[in-house]
Legacy VTK file of the C-alpha trace (Angstrom):
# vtk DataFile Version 3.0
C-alpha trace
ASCII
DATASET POLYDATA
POINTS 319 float
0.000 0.000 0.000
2.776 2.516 0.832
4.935 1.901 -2.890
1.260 2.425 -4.607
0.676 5.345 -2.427
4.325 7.056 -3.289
4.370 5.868 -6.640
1.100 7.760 -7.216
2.412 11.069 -5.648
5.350 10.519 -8.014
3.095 10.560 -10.803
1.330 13.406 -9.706
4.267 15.490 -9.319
5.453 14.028 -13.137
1.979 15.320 -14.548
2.720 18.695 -12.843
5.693 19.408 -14.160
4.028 18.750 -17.973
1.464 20.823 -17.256
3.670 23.469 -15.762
6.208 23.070 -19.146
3.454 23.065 -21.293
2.269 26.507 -19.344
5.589 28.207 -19.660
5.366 27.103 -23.268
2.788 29.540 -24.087
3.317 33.033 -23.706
0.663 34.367 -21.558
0.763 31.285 -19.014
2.595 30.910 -16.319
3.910 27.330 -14.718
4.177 29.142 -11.433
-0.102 29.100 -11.632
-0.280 25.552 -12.421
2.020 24.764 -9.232
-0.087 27.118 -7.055
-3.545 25.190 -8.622
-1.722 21.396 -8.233
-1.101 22.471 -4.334
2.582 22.418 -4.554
3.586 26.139 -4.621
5.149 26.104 -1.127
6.626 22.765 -1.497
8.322 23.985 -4.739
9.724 27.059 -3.518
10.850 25.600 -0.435
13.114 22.780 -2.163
14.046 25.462 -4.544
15.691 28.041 -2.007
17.619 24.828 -0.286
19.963 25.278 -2.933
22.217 27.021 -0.444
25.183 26.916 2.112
23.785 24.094 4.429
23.043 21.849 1.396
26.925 22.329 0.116
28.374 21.240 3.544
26.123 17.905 3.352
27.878 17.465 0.296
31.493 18.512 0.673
30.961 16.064 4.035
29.837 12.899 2.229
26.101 13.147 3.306
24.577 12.362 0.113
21.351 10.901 1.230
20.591 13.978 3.859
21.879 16.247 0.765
19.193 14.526 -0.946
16.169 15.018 1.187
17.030 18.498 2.249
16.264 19.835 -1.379
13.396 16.929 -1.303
14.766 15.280 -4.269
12.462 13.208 -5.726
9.889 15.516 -5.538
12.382 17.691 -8.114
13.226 14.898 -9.802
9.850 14.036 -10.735
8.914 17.289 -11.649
11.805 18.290 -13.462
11.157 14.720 -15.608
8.085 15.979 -16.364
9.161 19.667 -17.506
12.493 18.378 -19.556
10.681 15.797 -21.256
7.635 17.959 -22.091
10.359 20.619 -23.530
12.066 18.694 -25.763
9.213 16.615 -27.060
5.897 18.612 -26.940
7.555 22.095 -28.266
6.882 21.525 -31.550
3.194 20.106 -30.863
2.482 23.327 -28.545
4.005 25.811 -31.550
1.721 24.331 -34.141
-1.482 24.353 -32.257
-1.231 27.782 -31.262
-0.848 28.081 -35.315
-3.460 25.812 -35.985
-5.921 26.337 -33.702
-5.185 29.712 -31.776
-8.638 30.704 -30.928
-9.998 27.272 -29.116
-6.008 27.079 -27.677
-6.305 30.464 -25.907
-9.758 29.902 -24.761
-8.466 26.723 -22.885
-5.891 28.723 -21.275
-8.376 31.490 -20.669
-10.749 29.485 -18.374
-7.828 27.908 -16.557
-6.407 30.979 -15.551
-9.874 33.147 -14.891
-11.279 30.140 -12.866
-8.124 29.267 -11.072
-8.001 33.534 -10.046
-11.392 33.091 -8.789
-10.814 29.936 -6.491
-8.051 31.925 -5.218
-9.872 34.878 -4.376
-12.594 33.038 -2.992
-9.770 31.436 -0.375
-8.682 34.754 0.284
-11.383 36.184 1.024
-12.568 32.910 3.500
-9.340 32.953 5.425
-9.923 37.013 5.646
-6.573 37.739 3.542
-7.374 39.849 0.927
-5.735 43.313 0.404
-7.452 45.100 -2.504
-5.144 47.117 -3.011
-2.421 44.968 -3.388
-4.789 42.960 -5.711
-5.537 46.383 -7.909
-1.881 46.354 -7.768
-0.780 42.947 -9.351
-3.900 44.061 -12.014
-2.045 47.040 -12.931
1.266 45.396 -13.611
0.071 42.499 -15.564
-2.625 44.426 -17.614
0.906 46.643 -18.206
3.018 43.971 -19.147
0.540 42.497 -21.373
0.474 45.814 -23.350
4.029 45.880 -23.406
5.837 46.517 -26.836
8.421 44.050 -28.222
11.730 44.312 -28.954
13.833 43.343 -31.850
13.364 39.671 -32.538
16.961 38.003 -31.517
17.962 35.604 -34.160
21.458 34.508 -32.730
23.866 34.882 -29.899
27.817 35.049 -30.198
30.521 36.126 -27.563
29.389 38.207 -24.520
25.749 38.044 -25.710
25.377 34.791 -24.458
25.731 36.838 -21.209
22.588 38.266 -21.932
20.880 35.285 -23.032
21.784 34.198 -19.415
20.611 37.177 -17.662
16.995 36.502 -19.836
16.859 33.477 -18.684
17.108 34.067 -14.447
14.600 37.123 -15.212
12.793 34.464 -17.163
12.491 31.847 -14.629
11.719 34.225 -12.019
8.446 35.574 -13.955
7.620 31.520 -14.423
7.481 31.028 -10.706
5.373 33.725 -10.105
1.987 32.718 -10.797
0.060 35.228 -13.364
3.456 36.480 -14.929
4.182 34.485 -18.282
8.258 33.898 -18.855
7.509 33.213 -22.217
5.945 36.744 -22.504
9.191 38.370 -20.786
10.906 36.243 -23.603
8.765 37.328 -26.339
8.899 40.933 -25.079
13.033 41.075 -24.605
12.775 39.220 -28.667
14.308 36.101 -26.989
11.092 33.632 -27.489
11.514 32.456 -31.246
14.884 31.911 -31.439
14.950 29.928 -27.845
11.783 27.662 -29.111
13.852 27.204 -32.164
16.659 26.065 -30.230
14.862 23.645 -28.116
13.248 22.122 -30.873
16.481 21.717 -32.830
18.230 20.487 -29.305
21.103 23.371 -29.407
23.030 22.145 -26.466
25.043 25.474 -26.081
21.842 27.773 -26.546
19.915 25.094 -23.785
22.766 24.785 -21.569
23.515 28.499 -21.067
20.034 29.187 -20.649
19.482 26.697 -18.080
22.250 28.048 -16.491
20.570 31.578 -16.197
17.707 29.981 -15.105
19.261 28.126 -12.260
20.722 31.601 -10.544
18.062 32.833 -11.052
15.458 30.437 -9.413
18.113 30.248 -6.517
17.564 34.196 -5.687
14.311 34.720 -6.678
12.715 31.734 -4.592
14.634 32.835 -1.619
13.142 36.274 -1.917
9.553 34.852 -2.662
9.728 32.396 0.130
10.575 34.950 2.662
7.563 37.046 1.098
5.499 34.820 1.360
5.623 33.586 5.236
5.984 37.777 6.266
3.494 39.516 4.147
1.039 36.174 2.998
-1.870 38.534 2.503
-0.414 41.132 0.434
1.654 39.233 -1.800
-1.279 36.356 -2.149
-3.258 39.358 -3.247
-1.013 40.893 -5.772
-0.149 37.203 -6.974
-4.140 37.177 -7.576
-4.677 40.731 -9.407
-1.118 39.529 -11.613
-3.379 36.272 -12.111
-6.777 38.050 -13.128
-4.989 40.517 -15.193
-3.243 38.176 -17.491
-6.899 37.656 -19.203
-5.976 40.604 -21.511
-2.721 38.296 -22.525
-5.052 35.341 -23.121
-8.260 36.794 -24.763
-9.039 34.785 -27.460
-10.075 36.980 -30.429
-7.470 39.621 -31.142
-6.772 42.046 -33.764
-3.558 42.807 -35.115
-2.688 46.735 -35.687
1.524 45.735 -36.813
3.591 43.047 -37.917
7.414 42.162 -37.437
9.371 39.851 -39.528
10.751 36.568 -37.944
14.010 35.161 -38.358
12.549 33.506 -41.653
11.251 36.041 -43.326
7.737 35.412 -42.398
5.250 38.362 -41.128
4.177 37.340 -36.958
2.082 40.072 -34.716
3.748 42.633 -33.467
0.788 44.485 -31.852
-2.687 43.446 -31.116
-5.733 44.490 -29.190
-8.815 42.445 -28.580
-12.114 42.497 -29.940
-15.967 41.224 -29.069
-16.412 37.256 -30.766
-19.226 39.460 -33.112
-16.602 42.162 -33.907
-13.612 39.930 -34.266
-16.011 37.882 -37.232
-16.578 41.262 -38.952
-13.470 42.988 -38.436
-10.999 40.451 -40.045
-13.354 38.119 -41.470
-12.160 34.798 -40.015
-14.698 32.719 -38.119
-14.934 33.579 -34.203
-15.322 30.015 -33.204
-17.618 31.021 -30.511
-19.387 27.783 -29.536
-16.382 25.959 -29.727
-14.535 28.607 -27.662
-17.304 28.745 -24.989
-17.069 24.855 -24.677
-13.515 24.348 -24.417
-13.505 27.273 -21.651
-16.325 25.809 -19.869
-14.752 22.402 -19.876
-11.153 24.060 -18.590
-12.998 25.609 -15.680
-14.783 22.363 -14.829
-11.244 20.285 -14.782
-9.775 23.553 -12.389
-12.785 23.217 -10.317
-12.938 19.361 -9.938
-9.073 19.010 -9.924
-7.438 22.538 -8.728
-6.315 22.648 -4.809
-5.843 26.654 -4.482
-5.298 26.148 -0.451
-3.055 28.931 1.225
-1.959 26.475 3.576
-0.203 24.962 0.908
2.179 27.823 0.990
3.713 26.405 4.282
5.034 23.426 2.747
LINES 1 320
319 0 1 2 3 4 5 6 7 8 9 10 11 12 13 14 15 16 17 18 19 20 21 22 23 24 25 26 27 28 29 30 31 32 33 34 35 36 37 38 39 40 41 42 43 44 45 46 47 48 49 50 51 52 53 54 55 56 57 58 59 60 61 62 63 64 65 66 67 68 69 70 71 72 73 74 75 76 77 78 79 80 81 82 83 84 85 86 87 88 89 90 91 92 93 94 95 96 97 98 99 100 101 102 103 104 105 106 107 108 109 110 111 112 113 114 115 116 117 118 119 120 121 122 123 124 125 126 127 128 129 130 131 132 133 134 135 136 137 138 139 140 141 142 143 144 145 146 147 148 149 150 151 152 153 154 155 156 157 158 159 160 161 162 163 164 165 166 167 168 169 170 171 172 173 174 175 176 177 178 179 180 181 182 183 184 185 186 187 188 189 190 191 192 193 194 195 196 197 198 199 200 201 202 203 204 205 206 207 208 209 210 211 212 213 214 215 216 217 218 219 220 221 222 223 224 225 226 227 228 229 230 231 232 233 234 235 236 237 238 239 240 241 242 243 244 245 246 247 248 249 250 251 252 253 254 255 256 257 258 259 260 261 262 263 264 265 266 267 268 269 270 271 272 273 274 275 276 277 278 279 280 281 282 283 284 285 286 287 288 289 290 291 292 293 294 295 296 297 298 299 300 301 302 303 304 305 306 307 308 309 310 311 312 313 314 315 316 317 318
């Protein structure tokens, strides 16, 4: 009973980190929302910020097994299977849906997000812990970052740029672990997010490798700081966490117009800019079919799995 009982948390933990890779996939997702809905937020950020003085002494002094359950390794483990293998295998699958089928894609994503913000408020507000100010807040910045302009598209790096590719990577990472802040959208916005898709679907060791490297400092900083956020101010940053959460609908509305273009690294014409339109104005503004029954059933269906599934608890973030 105890190996079925672990080997089902195991799997759990496996299908979190996919769902979490396939989130940071998408710019306008973020995998730190799918850790907060799965319950293991506070577990996550705890094993994270372990990274640290204490765990190099267990190692430099031979205690590999306390080493190991210090950072809680097969809890990373597991969900770091899950995220690599979803990376380097479902890239390509994620790319050409968004292509193929961008309205009914961003709808999914739409009523995860907008029913996983309301669960959260909804524990907030029970456990008498929301701020809304601190809520108008986090809906400020991520209605801001979601009108963001782009820059340049980044086609290559040589020499010290792959400093900068580093440096994009720990700010990256950081947004990813914040639930409601995409790191694919910091990506796309710093022009980083084509070329680093292209890389990871063409397995570009260098390109992966310094990236992950960025990544790693960066999760070892920013998880510290979050951490101690978290267990001083719970209230006001769960709050802000929850405006950054509601205000990422903008990101993921499905039916956009596009006002400018940019070329990619191919040649090809992508959006630059876009605002979002009404299903009925969307159908008569650019003359492409709005999808609006299939829309409204895939977002229904993504709130129902949220609902049924999701474990928003705050005391979660004790872990």
């Amino acid at each position: 009973m105890m190996s079925e009982k672990i080997a089902a948390i195991q799997w759990r933990t496996f299908f979190t980190g996919v769902f979490m890779a396939v989130a940071d996939l998408v710019p306008g997702i973020s995998g730190g929302t799918i850790a907060l809905l799965s319950g293991i937020y506070g577990r996550l950020l705890a094993a994270i910020s372990h990274f640290d003085l204490p765990l190099l002494k267990l190692i430099l002094g031979g205690e590999m097994t306390k080493a190991w359950r210090y950072i809680d390794g097969f809890f990373l483990l597991h969900l770091g299977l899950g995220m690599v293998s979803t990376l380097l295998l479902v890239s390509k699958l994620i790319a050409w849906l968004m292509l193929a089928q961008p309205l009914i894609m961003w709808s999914l994503f739409l009523g995860l997000i907008l029913v996983a913000s309301i669960l959260l408020l909804r524990e907030l507000s029970l456990e008498n812990l929301l701020r809304r100010s601190w809520l108008l807040l986090g809906l400020a910045v991520s209605i801001l970052l979601a009108k963001m302009s782009l820059l340049p598209q980044v086609d290559g790096f040589s020499g010290w740029g792959y400093l900068w590719l580093m440096a994009a990577g720990a700010l990256a990472i950081s947004a990813m672990i914040l639930p409601g802040v995409s790191g694919s959208f910091i990506l796309l916005i710093l022009g980083i997010y084509p070329f680093l898709i292209q890389s990871l679907a063409a397995l570009d060791l260098q390109v992966i490798t310094i990236f992950a490297v960025g990544c790693g400092l960066g999760l070892m900083v920013f998880s510290r700081l979050i951490s101690h956020l978290l267990k001083q101010y719970t209230a006001a940053v769960m709050s802000m966490l929850a405006g950054l959460m509601l205000g990422s609908v903008v990101k993921l509305w499905p039916w956009k117009h596009t006002i400018s273009y940019r070329l990619n690294s191919h040649g090809l014409e992508v959006p630059l800019q876009q605002e979002n339109l009404m299903p009925w104005a969307y159908s008569n503004f650019t003359g492409a079919e709005s999808q609006l029954g299939w829309c409204v059933l895939v977002f229904v269906l993504a709130g129902l799995l949220v609902v049924k599934f999701g474990r928003v608890k705050l005391q979660d973030l004790a872990a």
